[in-house]
C-alpha positions in Angstrom: 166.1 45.1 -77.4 167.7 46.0 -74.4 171.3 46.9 -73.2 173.4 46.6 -70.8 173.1 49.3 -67.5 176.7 49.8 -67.9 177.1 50.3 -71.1 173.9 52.7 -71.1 175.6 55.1 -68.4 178.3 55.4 -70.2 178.4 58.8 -72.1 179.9 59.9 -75.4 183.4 61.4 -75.3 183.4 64.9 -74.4 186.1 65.6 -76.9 183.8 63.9 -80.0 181.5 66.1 -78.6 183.6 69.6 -78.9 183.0 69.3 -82.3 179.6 69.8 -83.1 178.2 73.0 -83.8 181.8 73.6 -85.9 181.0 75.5 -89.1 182.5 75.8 -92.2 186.3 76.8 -91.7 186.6 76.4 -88.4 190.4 76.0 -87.0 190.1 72.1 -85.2 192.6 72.6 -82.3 190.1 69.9 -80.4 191.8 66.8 -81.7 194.8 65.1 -80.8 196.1 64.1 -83.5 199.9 64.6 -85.1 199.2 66.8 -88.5 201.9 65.4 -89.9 202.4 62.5 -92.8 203.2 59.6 -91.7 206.8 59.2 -92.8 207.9 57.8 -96.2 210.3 54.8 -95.2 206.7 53.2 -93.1 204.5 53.7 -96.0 207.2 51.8 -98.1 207.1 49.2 -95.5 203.8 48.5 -95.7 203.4 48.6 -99.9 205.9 46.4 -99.9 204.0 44.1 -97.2 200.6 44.3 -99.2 202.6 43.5 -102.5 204.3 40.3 -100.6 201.1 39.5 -99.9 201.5 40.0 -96.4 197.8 39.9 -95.4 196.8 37.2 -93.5 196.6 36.9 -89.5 199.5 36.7 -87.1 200.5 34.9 -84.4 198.0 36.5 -81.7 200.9 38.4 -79.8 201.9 39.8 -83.0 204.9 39.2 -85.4 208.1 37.5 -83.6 210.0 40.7 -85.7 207.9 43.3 -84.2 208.1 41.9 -80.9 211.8 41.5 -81.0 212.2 45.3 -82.2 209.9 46.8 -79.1 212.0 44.4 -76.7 215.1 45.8 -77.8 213.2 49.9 -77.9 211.7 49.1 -74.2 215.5 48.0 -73.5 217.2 51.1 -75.3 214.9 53.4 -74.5 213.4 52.9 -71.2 215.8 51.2 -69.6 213.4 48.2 -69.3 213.9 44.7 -70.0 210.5 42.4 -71.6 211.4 39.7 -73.8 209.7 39.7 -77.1 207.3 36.8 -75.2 206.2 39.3 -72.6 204.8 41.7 -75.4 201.7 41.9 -77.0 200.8 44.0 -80.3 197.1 45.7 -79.9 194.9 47.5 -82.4 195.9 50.5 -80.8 197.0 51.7 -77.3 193.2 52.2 -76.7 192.7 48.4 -77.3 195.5 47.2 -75.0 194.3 50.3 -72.3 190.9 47.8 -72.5 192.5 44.5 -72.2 194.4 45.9 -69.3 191.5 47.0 -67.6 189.4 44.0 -68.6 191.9 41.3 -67.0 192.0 42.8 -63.9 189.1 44.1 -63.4 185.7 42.5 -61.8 182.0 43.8 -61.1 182.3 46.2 -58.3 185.9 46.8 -58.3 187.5 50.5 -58.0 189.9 51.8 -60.8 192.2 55.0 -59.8 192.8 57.2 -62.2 194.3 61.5 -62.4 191.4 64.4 -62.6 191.4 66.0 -64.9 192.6 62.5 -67.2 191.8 61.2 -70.6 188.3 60.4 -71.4 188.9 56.7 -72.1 189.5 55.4 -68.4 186.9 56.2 -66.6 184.4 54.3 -69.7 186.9 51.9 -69.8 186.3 51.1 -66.1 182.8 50.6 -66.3 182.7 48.8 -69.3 184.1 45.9 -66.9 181.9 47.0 -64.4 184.4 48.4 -62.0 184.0 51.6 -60.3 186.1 54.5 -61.8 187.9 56.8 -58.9 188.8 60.1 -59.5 192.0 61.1 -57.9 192.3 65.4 -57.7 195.9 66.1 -58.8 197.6 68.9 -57.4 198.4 72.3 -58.7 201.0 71.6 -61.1 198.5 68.6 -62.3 200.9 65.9 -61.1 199.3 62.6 -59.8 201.0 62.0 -56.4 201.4 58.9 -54.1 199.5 60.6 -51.0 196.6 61.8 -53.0 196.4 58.3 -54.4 197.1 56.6 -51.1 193.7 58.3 -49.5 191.3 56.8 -52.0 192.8 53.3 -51.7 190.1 50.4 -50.4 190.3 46.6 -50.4 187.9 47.0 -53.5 191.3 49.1 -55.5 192.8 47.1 -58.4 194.3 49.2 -60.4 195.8 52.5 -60.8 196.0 54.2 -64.4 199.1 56.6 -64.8 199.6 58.8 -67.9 202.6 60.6 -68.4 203.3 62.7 -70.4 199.7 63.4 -69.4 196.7 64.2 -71.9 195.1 66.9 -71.1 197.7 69.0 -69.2 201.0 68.5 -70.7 202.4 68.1 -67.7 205.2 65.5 -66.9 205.3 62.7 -63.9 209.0 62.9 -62.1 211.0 59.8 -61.7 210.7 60.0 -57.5 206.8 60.2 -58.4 206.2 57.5 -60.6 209.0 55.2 -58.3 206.2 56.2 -55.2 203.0 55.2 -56.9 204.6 52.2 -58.7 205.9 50.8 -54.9 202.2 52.2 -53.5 200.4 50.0 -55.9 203.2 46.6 -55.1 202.6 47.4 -51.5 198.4 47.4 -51.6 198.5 44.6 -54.6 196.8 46.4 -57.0 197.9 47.0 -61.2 199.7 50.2 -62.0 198.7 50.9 -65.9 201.0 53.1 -67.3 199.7 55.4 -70.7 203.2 56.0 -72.5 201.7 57.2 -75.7 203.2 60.7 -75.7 207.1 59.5 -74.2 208.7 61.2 -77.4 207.4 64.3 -77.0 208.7 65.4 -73.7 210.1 69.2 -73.7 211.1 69.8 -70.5 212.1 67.2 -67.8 212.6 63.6 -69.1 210.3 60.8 -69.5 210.6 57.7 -67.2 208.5 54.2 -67.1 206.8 53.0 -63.9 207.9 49.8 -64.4 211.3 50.0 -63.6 210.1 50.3 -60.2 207.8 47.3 -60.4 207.4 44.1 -61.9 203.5 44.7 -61.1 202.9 47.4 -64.0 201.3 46.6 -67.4 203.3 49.4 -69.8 201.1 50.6 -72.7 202.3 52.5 -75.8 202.0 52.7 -79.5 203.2 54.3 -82.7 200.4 56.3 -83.3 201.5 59.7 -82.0 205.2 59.0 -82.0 205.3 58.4 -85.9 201.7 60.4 -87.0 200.5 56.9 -87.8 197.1 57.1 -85.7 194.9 55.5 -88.6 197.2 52.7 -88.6 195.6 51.8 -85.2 199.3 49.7 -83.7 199.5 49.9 -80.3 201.4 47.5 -77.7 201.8 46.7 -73.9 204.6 44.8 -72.1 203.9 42.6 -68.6 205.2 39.5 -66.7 203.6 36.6 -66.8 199.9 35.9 -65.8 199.2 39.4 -66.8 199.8 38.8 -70.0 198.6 36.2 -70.0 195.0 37.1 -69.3 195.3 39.7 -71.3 195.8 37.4 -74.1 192.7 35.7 -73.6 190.6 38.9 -73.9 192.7 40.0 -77.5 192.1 36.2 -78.6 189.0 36.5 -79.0 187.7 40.2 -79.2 190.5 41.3 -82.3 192.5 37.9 -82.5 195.5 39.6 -83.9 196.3 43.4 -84.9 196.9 44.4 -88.7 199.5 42.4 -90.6 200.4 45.6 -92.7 200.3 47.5 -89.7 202.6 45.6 -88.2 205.2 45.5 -90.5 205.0 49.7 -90.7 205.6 49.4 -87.0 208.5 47.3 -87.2 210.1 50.3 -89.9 209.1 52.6 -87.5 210.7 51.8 -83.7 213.7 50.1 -86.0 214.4 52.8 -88.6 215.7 56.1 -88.7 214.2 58.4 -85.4 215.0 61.7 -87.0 212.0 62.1 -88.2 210.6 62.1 -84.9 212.8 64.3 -83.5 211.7 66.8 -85.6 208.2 66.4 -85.4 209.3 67.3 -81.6 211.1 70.3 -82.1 207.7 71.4 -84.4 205.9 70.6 -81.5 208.1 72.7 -79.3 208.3 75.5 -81.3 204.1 75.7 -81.8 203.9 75.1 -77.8 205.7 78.3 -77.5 203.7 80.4 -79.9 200.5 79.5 -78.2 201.1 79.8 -74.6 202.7 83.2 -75.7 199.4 84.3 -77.1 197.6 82.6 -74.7 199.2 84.9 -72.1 199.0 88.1 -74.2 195.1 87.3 -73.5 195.6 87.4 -69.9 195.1 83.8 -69.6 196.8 81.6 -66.7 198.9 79.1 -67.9 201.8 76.8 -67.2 204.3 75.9 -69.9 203.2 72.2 -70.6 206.0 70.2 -70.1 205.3 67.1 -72.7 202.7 65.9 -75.5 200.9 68.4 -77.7 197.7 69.9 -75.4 198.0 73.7 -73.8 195.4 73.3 -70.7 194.8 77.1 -69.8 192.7 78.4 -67.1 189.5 80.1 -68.7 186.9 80.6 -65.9 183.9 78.7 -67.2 185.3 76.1 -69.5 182.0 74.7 -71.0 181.1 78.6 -72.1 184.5 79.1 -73.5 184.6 76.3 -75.6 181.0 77.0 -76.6 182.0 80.7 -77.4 185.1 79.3 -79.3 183.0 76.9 -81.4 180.6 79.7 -82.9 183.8 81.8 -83.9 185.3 79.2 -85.7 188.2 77.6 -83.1 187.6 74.2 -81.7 188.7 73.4 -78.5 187.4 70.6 -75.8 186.0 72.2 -72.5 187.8 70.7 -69.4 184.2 68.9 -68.3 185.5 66.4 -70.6 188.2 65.1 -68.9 186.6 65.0 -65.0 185.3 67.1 -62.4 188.2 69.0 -61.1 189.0 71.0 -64.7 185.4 72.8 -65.3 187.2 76.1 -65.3 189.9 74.8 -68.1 190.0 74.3 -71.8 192.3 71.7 -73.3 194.1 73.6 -76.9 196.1 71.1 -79.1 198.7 72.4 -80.8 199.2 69.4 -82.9 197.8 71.5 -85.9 200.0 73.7 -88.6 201.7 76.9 -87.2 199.4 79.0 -89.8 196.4 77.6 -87.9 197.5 78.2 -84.4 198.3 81.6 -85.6 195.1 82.4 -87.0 193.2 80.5 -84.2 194.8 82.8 -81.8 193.7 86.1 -83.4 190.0 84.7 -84.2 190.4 83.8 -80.0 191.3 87.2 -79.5 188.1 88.6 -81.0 185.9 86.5 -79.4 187.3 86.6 -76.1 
């Protein structure tokens, strides 16, 4: 049998990775993953879909209910105006990140994307045979418009954006994300905006490319917002024949996402938010714990601003993490996430306060 040379380069995420070599009782801050239940009103929502006998496909876009209740969220929330017809519902943000980069993306083609940046989009990239195209971001780890501007060529069609941004934490301004959304109008070329981690912004506020630009596919999902990451619901929002052609690929690679997913989604973005408010001041309140120990162990770090990931400076990160492994705390060397981070860690502190807390004094000993 033989496979496909781009599907053979690619290599198994770094972060799946981290976790090998974990032993019994070992303190998993590698993952990113909300340890928290997914709240009682969604459950409900989705017993009382399976007893209905909600079960069958949807319409390929998704439910017209869903889609009505993330075109009036985009609207409340982000200031951002997509009918329900401009949405789509995806198995997950990580499915619509690949129909995004599928539909505009051809053999040879260059996709921009931060260093360090999640582990999906450079795979993703070649998957469709494109070219991924690391983009350094600067000390604070913000992606800006003149770093991106120097890597574009006629072969550039599209530019990934995450913010808040996994691994760092850190959060993209509004003036920022305005210049690389009117950089990637003016050279023709997608903007793809991650907006998985909006909710869980600390300091600074959250803000959506697209309200710059008509030429940016928005991508988000409840997974982190409402600890529903097994429910695998995700959704993007674009104009016209980018959705389009999007549609084509979800057609006929997933044809619809999950019925009963669906309706927990539709509880979630239209039901009470207070439970994700507090998730958020949990998050905050762990974030401050572990960057103080953090820095009690001399390390250099910066307060991250949004999502759940500390991203401290270590020296060699691919010895830390190793080191961190065998004394029972899992963390994901910054290797994983591109070329510019070798000498960082990413911790998440999406875990119980007990566990940071005893994470940080088995770190202590080892380090």
């Amino acid at each position: 049998m033989k496979f496909a040379s781009h599907v053979e380069e690619i290599d198994i995420s770094g972060i799946r990775k981290s976790f090998e070599g974990a032993g019994p009782g070992a303190i998993n801050l590698g993952l990113g993953q909300p340890d928290f239940d997914t709240p009682d009103h969604i459950k409900r929502a989705a017993i009382e879909a399976i007893e209905e006998g909600f079960t069958g496909y949807t319409m390929n876009l998704g439910t017209a209910e869903l889609r009505g209740a993330l075109s009036e969220k985009l609207r409340r929330e982000n200031g951002l105006d997509y009918a329900p017809g401009e949405i789509m519902v995806t198995s997950g943000a990580s499915e619509a990140l690949f129909l995004a980069v599928a539909a505009v993306v051809e053999e040879g083609d260059e996709v921009l994307m931060g260093d360090p940046g999640f582990v999906s989009y450079a795979a993703l990239a070649r998957v469709a045979q494109g070219r991924p195209v690391s983009v350094p971001m600067d000390e604070r780890f913000h992606l800006t418009a003149d770093a991106v501007a120097e890597r574009i060529t006629p072969r550039t069609r599209a530019l990934i954006v995450n913010s808040p941004n996994n691994p760092t934490g850190s959060v993209q301004t509004k003036e920022e994300l305005q210049a690389l959304a009117e950089l990637a109008e003016d050279h023709d070329f997608a903007l793809i905006s991650d907006e998985v981690y909006e909710h869980f912004v600390y300091e600074g506020e959250h803000a959506s490319p697209a309200l710059y630009s008509d030429d940016v596919i928005t991508i988000n999902a409840v997974s982190k917002t409402y600890a529903m990451t097994g429910w695998r619901l995700g959704y993007l929002a674009a104009r016209g024949e980018a959705l389009e052609n999007m549609l084509k690929v979800h057609q006929y690679v997933q044809a619809c996402a999950s019925s009963i997913s669906q309706r927990a989604a539709l509880a979630a973005v239209s039901g009470p938010q207070e439970c994700v408010r507090d998730m958020k001041e949990e998050f905050r309140r762990r974030r401050d714990v572990l960057v103080s120990g953090l820095r009690s162990m001399g390390m250099d770090i910066a307060k991250p601003q949004g999502a759940f990931y500390a991203f401290p400076k270590v020296g060699d990160g691919d010895d830390v993490a190793a080191r961190l492994i065998r004394g029972g705390v899992v963390t994901v060397p910054g290797s994983a996430f591109g070329s510019v981070a070798k000498d960082h860690i990413r911790i998440s502190y999406a875990a119980s306060m007990a566990d940071i807390k005893t994470a940080l004094g088995r770190m202590r000993e080892i380090l």
